[in-house]
N, C-alpha and C positions, 0 to 999 in steps of 0.2 A: 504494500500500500504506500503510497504516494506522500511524505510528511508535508503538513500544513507550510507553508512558504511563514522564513522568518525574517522579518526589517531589522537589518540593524545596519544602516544607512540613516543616520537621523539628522546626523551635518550636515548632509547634502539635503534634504526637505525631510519636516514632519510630517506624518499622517495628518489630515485637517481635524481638528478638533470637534467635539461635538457641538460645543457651545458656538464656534465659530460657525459654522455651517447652519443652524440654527439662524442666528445674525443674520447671514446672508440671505434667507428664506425671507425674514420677516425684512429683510432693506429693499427685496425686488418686489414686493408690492408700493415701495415707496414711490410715487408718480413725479414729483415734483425737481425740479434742476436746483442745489442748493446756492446757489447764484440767484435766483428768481426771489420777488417780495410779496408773493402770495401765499396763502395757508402753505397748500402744496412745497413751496420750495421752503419757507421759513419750517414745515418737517424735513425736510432734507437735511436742510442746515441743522438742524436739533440734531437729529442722527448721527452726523459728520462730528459734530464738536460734543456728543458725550462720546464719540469714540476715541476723539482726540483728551479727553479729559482720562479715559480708563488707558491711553497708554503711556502719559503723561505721569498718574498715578502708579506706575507697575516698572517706569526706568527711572523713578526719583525725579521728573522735571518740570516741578512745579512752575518753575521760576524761569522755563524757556521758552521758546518758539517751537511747536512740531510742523513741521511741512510735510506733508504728503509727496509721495513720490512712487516711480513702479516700481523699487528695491532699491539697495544698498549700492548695485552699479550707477544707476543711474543717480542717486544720493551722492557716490564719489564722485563723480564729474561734476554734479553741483558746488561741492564742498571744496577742491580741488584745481579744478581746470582754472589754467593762469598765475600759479600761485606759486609755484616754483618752491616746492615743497620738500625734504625731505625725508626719506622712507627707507627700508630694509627688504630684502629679497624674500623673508616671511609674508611677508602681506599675499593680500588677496591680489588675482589680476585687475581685479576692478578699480584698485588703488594702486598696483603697480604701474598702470599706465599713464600714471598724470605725477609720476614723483621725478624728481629734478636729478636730483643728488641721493646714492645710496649710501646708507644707515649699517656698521656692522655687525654681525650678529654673532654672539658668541659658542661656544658649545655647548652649553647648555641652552641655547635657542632663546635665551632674551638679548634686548635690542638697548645699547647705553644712546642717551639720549643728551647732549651736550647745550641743547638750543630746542628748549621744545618749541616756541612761537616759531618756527621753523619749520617744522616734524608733522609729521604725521605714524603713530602706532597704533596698533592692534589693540584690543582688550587681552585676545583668545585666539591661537593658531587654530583652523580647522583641522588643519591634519596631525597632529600631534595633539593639540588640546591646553601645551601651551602657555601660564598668563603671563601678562605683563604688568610689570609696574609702572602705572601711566605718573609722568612728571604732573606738577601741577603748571599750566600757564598753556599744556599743551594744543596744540591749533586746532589739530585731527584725530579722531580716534573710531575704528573699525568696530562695533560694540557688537555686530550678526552674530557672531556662535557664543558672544558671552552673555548675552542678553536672553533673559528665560532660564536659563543653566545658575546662574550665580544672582545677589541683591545687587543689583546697581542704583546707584544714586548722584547722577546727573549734574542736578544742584549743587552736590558738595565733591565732587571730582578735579575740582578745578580745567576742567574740559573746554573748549569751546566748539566744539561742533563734533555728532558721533550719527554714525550710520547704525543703523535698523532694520530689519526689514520681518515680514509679517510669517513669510512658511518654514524662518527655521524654530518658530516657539509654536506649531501647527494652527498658523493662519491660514489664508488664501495664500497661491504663487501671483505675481503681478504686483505685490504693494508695500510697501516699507515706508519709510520718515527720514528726515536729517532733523537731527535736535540742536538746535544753534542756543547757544546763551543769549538772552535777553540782551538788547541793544544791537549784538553785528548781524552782519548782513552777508548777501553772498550774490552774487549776479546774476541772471537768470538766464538757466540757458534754451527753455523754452517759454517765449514771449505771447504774446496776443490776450486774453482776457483778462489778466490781472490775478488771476486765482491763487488762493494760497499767499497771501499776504503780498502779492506781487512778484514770488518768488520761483512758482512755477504753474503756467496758465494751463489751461485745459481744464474741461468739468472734470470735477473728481469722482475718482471712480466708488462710487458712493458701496457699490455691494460689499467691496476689498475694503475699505473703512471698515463697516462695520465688521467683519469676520476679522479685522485684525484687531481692534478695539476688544471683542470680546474674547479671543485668542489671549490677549493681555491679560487681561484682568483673572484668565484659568492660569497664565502662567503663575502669576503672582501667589493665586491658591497653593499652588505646586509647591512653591520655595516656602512660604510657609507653612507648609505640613508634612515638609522635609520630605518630599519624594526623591529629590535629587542626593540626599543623604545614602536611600535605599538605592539609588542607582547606582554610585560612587564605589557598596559595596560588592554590586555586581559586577563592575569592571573589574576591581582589584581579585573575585575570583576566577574570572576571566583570565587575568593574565597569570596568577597563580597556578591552574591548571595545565595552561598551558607551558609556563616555563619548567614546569616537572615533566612536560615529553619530550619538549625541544629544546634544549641547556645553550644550542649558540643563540636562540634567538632575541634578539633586543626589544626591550619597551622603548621607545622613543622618551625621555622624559620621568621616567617613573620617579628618578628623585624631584621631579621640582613639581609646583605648585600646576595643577591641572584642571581641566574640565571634568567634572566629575564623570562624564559619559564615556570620555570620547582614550582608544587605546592606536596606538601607533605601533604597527608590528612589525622588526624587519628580520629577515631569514635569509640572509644572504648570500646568492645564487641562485633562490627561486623568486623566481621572476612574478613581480605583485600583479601584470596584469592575468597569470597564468591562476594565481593562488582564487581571483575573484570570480573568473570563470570557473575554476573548479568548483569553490563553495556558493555559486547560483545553479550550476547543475545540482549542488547536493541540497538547493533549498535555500538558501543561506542570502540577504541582498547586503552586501556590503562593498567596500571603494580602494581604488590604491591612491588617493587624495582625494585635490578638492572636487567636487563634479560639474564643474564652470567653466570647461574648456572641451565643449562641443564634442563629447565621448571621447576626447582622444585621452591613452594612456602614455605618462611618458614618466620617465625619472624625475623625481622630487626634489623641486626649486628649494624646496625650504630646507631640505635636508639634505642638500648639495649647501648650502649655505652656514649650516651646522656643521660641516665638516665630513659626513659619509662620503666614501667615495662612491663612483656611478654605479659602482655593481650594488650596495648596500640600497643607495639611494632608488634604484629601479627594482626591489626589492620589497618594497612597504607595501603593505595595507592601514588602513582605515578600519577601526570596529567601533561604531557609535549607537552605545544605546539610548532609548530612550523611557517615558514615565512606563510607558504600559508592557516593557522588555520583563521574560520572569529569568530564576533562575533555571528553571527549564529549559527555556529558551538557549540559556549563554552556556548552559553545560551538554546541549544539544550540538551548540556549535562547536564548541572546544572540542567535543569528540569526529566530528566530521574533519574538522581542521587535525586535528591529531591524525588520522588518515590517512587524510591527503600529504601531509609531513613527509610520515615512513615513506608513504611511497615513494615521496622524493628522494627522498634520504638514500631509499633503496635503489635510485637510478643512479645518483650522485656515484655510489660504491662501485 
């Protein structure tokens, strides 16, 4: 018999939430443009800004500006573009595309930061998991994988401006935020109606508001009722299982501070895009990095940057789990992944 198919891909999108999904049921009978000054649109607008109010309340930012926006890529090139910014080879491509000057990164994968009003960092590596310690005065800050996963608070970050976005805390895919500190600005790089405080025009996509609005407010649940606690325990016996079959192979990070989800595996010689097809054949969905670069698999920027070399570095997987992951589940995989190993192991010989 055929085992039930198991997600543990949760870096790359969550499953949509119920509550969000829910949201979006009740936002598509909303008729009105919330641009418009009739009943109709003035519910629009009600809808748009308690959504913006529950995510405001769930990343500490009381005291900012949220802007909507279709995700974190496009948030980067808001945040960014022109700015002659400096950044690290860890970041996301979304933000490695608009950095000036590169940032080094050390072997244990955090980024020294010399000039943050210059800078732009990460909160949270996706592939590794990663944190960093954000300077205070800092310009930029990539908040996607750390946002949902950990308490953030906005307001007391010393941040000025952090990307968002709504499907990796199981929103809608399509919609994210840039949270600017109250008073700065940013230039707009889509013009014509004025929407969004002048910052980014177009009618808003009212359905993806609300399912990220109320995505928000279940993540929030989440952290406060320590689910991420019980996930944290799952990864660590995640990779305890697994380093009792396989002794060469690396945690990415295991000493430093991490995303409670999310494990970095490298087994060097076999090849991570090989190890992902084998554990989707056995059932299993998981990544050999980030999943933002149009299916292609390639050797890992970030950990060519740490120091692996290409063989290590084209070697990784991604294991991320998520609230509704059991230990069933992760001791289902260890065993499949243990497997597939030997077999390896058994060609290597």
């Amino acid at each position: 018999m055929r085992r039930e198919r198991v997600y543990l891909d949760h870096n790359a999108t969550m499953p949509l939430r119920h509550e969000a999904r829910e949201a979006m049921i009740e936002a598509m009978d909303v008729v009105g443009n919330p641009s418009s000054v009739h009943a109709e649109g003035r519910a629009a607008k009600g809808l748009m800004e308690r959504a913006r109010s529950q995510i405001a309340e769930a990343v500490g930012a009381q005291g900012a500006d949220i802007v909507f926006v279709s995700g974190s890529t496009e948030g980067a090139a808001l945040a960014l573009a022109g700015r002659g910014l400096r950044g690290s080879a860890i970041e996301h491509d979304a933000v490695r595309a608009w950095i000036a000057e590169e940032l080094a990164v050390g072997a244990d994968g955090c980024v020294a930061v010399d000039d943050p009003a210059r800078a732009t960092v990460q909160a949270a590596n996706s592939e590794t998991g990663i944190l960093q310690d954000l300077p205070r005065g800092l310009a930029v800050s990539d908040w996607t994988q750390a946002f949902g996963k950990l308490p953030m608070a906005f307001d007391w970050s010393g941040v000025d401006i952090a990307l968002i976005s709504a499907h990796k805390i199981g929103g809608p895919k399509g919609i994210g935020a840039l949270i600017l500190r109250r008073g700065l600005d940013v230039e707009a790089r889509i013009r014509g109606g004025g929407q969004e405080m002048g910052r980014r025009s177009g009618t808003e996509n009212l359905i993806g508001i609300a399912g990220f609005g109320a995505a928000a407010t279940a993540a929030l649940q989440d952290l406060e009722s320590g689910v991420w606690d019980r996930v944290d325990k799952l990864r660590n016996i995640l990779e305890k299982t697994l380093e009792a079959r396989a002794k060469e192979t690396i945690f990415v990070g295991q000493a430093e501070r991490r995303l409670p989800n999310t494990s970095c595996i490298v087994t060097p010689g076999w090849k991570g895009e090989t190890q992902v097809m084998q554990m989707d054949l056995a059932g299993f969905a998981i990544s050999a990095g980030s999943a933002c670069s149009s299916g292609k698999v390639r050797s890992s920027d970030v950990l060519t940057a740490m120091g692996f070399d290409e063989t290590a570095a084209g070697s990784a997987i991604r294991v991320s789990l998520g609230p509704e992951t059991t230990e069933a589940e992760v001791r289902a995989f260890a065993e499949a992944w243990g497997a597939a190993h030997d077999r390896f192991r058994a060609r290597a010989a």
